[in-house]
MIPA-131632 format. One record per residue (C-alpha): residue number from 1; residue in one letter; x, y, z. Coordinates in steps of 0.25 Angstrom, whole numbers, plus 5000, padded with zeros to 4 digits. Layout:
BEGIN
NUM  A  X  Y  Z $
...
***
This chain:
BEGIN
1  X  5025  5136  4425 $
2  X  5029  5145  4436 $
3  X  5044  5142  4436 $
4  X  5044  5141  4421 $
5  X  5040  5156  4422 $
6  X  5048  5158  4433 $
7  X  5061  5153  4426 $
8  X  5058  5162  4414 $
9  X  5055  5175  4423 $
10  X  5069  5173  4431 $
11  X  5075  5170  4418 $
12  X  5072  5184  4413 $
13  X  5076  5191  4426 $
14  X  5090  5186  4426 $
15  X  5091  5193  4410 $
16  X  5086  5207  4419 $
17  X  5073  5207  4412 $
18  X  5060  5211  4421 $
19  X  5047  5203  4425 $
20  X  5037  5210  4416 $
21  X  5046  5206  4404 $
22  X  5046  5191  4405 $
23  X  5032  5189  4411 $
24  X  5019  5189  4403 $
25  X  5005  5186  4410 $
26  X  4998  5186  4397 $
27  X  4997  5171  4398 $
28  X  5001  5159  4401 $
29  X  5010  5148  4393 $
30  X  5008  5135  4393 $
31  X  5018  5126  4402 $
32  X  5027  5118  4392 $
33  X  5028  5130  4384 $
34  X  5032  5139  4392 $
35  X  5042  5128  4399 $
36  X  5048  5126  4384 $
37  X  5049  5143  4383 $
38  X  5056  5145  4397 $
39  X  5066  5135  4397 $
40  X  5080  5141  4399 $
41  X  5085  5148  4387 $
42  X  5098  5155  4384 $
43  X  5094  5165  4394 $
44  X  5082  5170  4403 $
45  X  5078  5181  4394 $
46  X  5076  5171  4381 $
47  X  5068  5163  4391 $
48  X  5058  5173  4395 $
49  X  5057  5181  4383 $
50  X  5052  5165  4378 $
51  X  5043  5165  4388 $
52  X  5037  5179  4387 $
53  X  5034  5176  4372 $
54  X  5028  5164  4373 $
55  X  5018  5168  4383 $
56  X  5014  5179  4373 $
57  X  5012  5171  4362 $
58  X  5004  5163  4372 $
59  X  4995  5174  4375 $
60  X  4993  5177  4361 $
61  X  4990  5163  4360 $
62  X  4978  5163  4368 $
63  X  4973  5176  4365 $
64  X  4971  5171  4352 $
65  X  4963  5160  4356 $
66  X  4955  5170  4364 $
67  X  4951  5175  4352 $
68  X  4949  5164  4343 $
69  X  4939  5158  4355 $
70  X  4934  5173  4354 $
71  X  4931  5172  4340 $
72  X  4925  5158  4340 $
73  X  4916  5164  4351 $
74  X  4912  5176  4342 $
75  X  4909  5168  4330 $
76  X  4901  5158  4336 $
77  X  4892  5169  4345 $
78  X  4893  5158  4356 $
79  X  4898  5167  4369 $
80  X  4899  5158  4381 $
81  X  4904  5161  4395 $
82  X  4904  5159  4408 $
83  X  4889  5158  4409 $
84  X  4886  5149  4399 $
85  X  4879  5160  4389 $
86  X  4879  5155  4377 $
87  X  4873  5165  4363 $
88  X  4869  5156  4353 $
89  X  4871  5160  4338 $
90  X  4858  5161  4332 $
91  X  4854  5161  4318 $
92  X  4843  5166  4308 $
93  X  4836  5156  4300 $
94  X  4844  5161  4287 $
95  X  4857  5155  4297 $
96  X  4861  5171  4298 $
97  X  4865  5175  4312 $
98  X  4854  5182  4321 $
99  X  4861  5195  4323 $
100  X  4850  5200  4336 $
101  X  4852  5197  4350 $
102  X  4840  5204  4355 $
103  X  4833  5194  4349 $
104  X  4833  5182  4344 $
105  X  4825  5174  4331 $
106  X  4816  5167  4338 $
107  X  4812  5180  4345 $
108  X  4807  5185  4331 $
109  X  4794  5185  4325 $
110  X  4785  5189  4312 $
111  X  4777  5200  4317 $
112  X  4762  5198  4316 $
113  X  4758  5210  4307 $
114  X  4742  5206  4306 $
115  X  4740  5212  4319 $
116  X  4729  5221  4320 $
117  X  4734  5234  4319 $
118  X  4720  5243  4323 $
119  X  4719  5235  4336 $
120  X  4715  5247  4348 $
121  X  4711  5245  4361 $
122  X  4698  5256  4363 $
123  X  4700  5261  4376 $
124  X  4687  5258  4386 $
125  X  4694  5260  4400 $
126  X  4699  5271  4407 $
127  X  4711  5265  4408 $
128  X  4713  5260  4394 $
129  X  4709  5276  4390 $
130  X  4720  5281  4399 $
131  X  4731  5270  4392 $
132  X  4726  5276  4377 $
133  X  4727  5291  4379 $
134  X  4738  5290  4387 $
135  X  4746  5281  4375 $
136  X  4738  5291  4365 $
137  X  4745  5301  4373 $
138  X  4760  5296  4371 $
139  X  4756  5293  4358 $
140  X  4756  5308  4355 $
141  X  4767  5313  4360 $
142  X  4775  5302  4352 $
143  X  4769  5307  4340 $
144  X  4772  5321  4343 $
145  X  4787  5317  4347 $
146  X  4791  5309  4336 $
147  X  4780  5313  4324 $
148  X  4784  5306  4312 $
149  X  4797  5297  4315 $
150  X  4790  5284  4316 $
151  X  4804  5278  4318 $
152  X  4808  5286  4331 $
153  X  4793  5284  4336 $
154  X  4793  5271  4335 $
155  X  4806  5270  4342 $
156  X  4799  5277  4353 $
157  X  4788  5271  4354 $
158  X  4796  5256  4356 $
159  X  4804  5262  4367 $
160  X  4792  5264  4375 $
161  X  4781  5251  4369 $
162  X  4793  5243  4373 $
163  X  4790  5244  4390 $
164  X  4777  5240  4391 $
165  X  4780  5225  4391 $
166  X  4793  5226  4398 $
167  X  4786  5232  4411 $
168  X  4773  5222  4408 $
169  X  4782  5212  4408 $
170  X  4791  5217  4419 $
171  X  4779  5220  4428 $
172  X  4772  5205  4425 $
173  X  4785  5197  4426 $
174  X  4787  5204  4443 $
175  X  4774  5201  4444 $
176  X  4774  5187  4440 $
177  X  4785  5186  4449 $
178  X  4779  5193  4461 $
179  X  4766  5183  4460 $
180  X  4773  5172  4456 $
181  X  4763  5171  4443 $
182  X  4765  5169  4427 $
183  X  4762  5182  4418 $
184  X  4754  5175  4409 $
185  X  4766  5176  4399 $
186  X  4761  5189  4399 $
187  X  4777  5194  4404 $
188  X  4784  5187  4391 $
189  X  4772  5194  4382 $
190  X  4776  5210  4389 $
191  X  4790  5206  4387 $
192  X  4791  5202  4373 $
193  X  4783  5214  4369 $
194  X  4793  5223  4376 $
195  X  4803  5213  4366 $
196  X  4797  5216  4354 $
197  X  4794  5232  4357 $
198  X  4810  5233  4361 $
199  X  4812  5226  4347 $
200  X  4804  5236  4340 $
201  X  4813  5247  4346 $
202  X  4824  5239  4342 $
203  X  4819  5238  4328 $
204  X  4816  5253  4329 $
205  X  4828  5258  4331 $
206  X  4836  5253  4321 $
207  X  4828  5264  4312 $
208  X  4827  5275  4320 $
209  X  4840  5281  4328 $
210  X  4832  5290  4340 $
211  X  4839  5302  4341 $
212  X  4842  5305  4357 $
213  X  4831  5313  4361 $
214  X  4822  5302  4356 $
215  X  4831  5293  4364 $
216  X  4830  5303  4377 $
217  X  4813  5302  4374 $
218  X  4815  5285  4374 $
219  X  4823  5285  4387 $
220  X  4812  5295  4394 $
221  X  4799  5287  4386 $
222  X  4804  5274  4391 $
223  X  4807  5279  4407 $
224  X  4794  5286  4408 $
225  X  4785  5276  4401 $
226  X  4792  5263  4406 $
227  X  4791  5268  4422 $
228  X  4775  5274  4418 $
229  X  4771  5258  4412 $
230  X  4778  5251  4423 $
231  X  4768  5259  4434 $
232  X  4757  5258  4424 $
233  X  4759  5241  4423 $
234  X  4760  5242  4437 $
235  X  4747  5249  4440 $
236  X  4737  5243  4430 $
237  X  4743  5233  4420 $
238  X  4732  5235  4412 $
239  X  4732  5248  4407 $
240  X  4747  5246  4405 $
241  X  4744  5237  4394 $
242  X  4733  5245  4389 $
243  X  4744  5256  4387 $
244  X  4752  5247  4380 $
245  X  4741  5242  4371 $
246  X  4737  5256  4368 $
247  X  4752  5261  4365 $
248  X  4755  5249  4355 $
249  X  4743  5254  4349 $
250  X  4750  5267  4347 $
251  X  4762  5259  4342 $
252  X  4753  5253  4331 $
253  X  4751  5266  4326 $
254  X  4765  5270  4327 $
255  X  4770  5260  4319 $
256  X  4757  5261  4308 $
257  X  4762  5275  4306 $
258  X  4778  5271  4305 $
259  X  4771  5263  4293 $
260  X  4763  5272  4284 $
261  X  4776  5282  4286 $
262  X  4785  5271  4279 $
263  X  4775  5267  4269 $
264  X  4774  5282  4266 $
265  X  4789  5285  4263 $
266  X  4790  5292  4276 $
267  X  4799  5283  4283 $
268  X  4810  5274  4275 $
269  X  4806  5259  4274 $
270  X  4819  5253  4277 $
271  X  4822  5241  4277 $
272  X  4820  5234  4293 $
273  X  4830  5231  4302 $
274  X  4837  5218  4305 $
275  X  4833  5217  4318 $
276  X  4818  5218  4313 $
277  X  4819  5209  4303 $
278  X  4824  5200  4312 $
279  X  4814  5203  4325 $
280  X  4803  5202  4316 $
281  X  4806  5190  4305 $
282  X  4805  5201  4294 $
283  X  4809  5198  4280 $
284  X  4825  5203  4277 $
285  X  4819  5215  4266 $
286  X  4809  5220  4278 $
287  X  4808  5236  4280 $
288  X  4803  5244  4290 $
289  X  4790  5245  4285 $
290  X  4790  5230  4291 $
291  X  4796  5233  4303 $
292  X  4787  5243  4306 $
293  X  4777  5234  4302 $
294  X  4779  5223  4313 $
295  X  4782  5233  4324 $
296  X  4768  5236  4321 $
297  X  4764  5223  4323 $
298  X  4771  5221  4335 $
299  X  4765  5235  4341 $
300  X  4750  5229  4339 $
301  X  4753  5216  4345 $
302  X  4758  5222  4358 $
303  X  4746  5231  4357 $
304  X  4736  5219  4359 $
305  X  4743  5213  4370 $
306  X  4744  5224  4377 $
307  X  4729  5227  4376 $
308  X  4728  5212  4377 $
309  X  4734  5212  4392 $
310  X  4726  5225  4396 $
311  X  4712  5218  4393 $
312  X  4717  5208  4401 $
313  X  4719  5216  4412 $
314  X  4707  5223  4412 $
315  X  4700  5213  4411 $
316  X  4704  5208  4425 $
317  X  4713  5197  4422 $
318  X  4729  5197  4422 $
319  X  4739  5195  4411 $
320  X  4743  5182  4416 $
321  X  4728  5178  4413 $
322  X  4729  5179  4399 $
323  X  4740  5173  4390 $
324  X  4751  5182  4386 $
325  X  4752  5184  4370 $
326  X  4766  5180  4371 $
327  X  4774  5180  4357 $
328  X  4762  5190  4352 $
329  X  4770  5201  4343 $
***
């Protein structure tokens, strides 16, 4: 192959012509090809303006397949490389494609809307009285902020009911690791609620578009009260659940006033996102009223879990001691 390209190099330096001319490291022809392409022609220059053609069309050739592999892959959602990562196409019942990658259908659920919605846990200790006024507390000053915009105060408020779990389960998976114990499940519980929170926000904000001071009050909320729980869970568990409890309480009530508000006329009931129809198994002519409706839900179950793990702890025992309410929305 070499002295085939040599021939045809030498043939169009005898005509005068130069190296960049006759030379193309585009791609690579194939042996017998090129052999028929270079063979002695009337002159030099005849032979190498062959050659030069052909290894074009050859490039074109291959960049054409490129692409056709390219859009088998496309078509097929099947990306495999070097790693062996595979992303299986997955499908609805009806055959249609499922269109998240946040989450997938057998993560969704049919949210349990009995719940008792007047549950409160009536604070006896000193410790479970500093957890309410100091949630009753926040509670105002959200109220005061966003008044009557449900839809931005919701928004809010899943900005920051979101961390709780992450640092519970944070905090219980390096301790686990450091005593070379099981959590009880109680790690895969915090985790899944901090799941199912970041999914409310996610639902959220396809109806509301925070404007950037609201963004600017998220990025500082979630600083301050992210580093504040972590110390907290670090220094008494107990009372950091209690806290949790006591503002999914708050987020009952949030949600219970979002309601009357659209069943008023207040607030549009428009029809619910795909996302939520999706996440919750709502039907396809659900409406925000719906939405709002299992987000409650939600809020009340992550209530009694939280105040569910604080009894246990003061009680005396550990987390680990009790079963974890895993898959409880």
């Amino acid at each position: 192959m070499n002295r085939v390209a040599l021939r045809s190099v030498i043939g169009g330096l005898r005509s005068g012509g130069g190296w960049n001319r006759y030379i193309s490291t585009a791609a690579v022809a194939r042996n017998v090809e090129t052999a028929e392409f270079l063979k002695p022609q009337n002159d030099g220059v005849l032979g190498a303006f062959q050659w030069r053609r052909m290894m074009s069309t050859g490039s074109a050739s291959a960049q054409t397949s490129e692409e056709k592999d390219q859009k088998k892959v496309d078509d097929s959602m099947v990306v495999s490389n070097y790693w062996g990562i595979t992303t299986p196409k997955i499908t609805r019942e009806d055959g249609t494609e499922w269109p998240w990658n946040c989450f997938r259908p057998w993560e969704s659920y049919q949210a349990d809307t009995s719940i008792d919605l007047s549950k409160h846990h009536v604070p006896k200790t000193f410790q479970d009285k500093i957890a309410f006024r100091t949630v009753k507390f926040l509670r105002v000053l959200s109220d005061l902020y966003f008044k009557e915009r449900h839809g931005c105060h919701a928004m809010m408020l899943e900005t920051v009911a979101a961390v709780p779990g992450m640092v519970g389960g944070m905090v219980l998976h390096l301790r686990s690791l450091r005593k070379f114990e099981h959590s009880g499940g109680w790690i895969k519980a915090l985790l899944e609620e901090a799941e199912n929170e970041r999914m409310h926000l996610m639902t959220v904000v396809e109806l509301v578009n925070p404007v950037w001071h609201e963004r600017l009050l998220v990025l500082a909320a979630q600083g301050v009260f992210f580093n504040a729980f972590f110390v907290l869970y670090l220094l008494s568990p107990k009372v950091a659940h209690r806290v949790t409890g006591y503002l999914e309480e708050e987020a009952v009530t949030s949600y219970t006033d979002y309601l009357k508000a659209i069943e008023n006329g207040k607030i549009e009931n428009v029809p619910a996102p795909a996302i939520a129809i999706d996440y919750w198994r709502l039907p396809k002519d659900a409406t925000l009223h719906d939405v709002i409706t299992v987000i409650r839900a939600d809020e009340a179950h992550h209530r009694d879990v939280n105040h569910f793990a604080s009894d246990i702890q003061f009680q005396g025992k550990e987390l680990r001691e009790a079963p974890a309410p895993i898959g409880y929305h």
